[in-house]
C-alpha positions in Angstrom: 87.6 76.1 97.5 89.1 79.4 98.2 87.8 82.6 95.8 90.3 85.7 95.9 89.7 89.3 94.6 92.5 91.3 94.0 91.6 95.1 93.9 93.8 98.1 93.7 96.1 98.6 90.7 95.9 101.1 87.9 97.7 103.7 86.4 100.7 105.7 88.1 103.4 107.7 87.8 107.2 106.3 88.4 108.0 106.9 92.4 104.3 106.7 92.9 102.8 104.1 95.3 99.6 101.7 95.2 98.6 99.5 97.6 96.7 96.1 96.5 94.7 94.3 98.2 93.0 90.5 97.7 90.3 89.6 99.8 89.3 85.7 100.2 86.1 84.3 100.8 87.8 82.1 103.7 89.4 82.3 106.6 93.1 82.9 106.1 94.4 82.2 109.2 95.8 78.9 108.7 97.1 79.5 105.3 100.6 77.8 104.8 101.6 80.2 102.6 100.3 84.0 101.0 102.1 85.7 98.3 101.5 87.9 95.4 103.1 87.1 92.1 103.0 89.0 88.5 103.2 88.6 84.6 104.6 91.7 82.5 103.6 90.3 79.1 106.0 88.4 77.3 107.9 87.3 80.4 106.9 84.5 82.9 104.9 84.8 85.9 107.5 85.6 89.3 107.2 85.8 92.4 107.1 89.1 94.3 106.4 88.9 97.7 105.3 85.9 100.3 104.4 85.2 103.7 105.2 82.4 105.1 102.8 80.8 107.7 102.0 84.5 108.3 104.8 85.4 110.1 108.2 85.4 107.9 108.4 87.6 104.7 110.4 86.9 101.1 110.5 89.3 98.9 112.1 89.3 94.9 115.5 91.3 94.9 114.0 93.2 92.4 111.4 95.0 95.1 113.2 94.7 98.2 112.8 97.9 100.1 110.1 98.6 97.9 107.1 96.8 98.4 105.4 94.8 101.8 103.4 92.6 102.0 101.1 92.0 105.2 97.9 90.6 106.0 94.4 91.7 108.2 93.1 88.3 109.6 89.8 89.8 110.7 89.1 91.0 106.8 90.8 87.7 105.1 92.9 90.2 103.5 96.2 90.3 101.6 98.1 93.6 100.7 101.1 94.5 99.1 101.9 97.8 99.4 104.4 99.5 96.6 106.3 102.5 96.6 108.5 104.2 94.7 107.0 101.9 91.6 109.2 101.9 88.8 108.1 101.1 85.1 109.9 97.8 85.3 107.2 96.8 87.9 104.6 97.0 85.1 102.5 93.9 85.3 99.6 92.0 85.9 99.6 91.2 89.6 98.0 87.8 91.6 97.5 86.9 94.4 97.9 83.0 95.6 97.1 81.4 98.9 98.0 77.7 99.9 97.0 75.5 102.5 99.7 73.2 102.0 103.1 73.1 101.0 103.9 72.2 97.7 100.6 73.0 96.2 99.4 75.0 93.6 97.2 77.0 96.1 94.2 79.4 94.7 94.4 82.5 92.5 92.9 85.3 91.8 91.9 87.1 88.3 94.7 89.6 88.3 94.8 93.4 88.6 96.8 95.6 86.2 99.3 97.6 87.1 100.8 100.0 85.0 103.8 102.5 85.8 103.7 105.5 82.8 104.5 108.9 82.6 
C-alpha cells in the first residue's frame, strides 16, 4: 500500500504558475508509471501529465508547453509544475502512481486548484 499527499494548489491569477507536489510514503523508484490527473466539476477525470518508467513524458494537448512533470527520487516526490495557468485548468488535481501496467495504481486526496481573477 502506497499513501500519496498532494500539496500545493490554491488560488491564482490567469498566467500565474503553481507548482504541486505529492509525496509517497514509498520508494518511487521502481514505479511503472507516475502521472497527475484532474476533475473540473461536472466533467470526467483526464489525464494531464505522466511519466513513464521515469524517464519518457506525455502530456494532455491541452497543457503541452505549459506544465512538467518530474520527479525527486531521494524525497519520493512527484511535481507538476504549471505556468501560464489558464481558467480552463480549474480543477481538482491527483496524483496516481502504479507499479504495474494496467492497474489502477494509488491516489491521492486531491488538491484544488483554482485560476480567478
Amino acid at each position: 500500500q502506497v499513501q500519496l499527499v498532494e500539496s500545493g494548489g490554491g488560488l491564482v491569477q490567469p498566467g500565474g504558475s503553481l507548482r504541486l507536489s505529492c509525496a509517497a510514503s514509498a520508494t518511487i523508484f521502481s514505479m511503472y508509471a507516475m502521472g497527475w490527473y484532474r476533475q473540473a466539476p461536472g466533467k470526467e477525470r483526464e489525464l494531464v501529465a505522466v511519466l513513464n518508467g521515469g524517464a519518457s513524458t506525455n502530456y494532455a494537448d491541452s497543457v503541452k508547453g505549459r506544465f512538467t512533470i518530474s520527479k525527486d527520487y531521494a524525497k519520493n516526490t512527484v511535481y507538476l509544475q504549471m505556468n501560464s495557468l489558464k481558467p480552463e485548468d480549474t480543477a481538482v488535481y491527483y496524483c496516481n502512481v502504479k507499479n504495474l501496467p494496467g492497474v489502477v495504481g494509488y491516489w491521492g486526496q486531491g488538491t484544488q486548484v483554482t485560476v480567478s481573477s
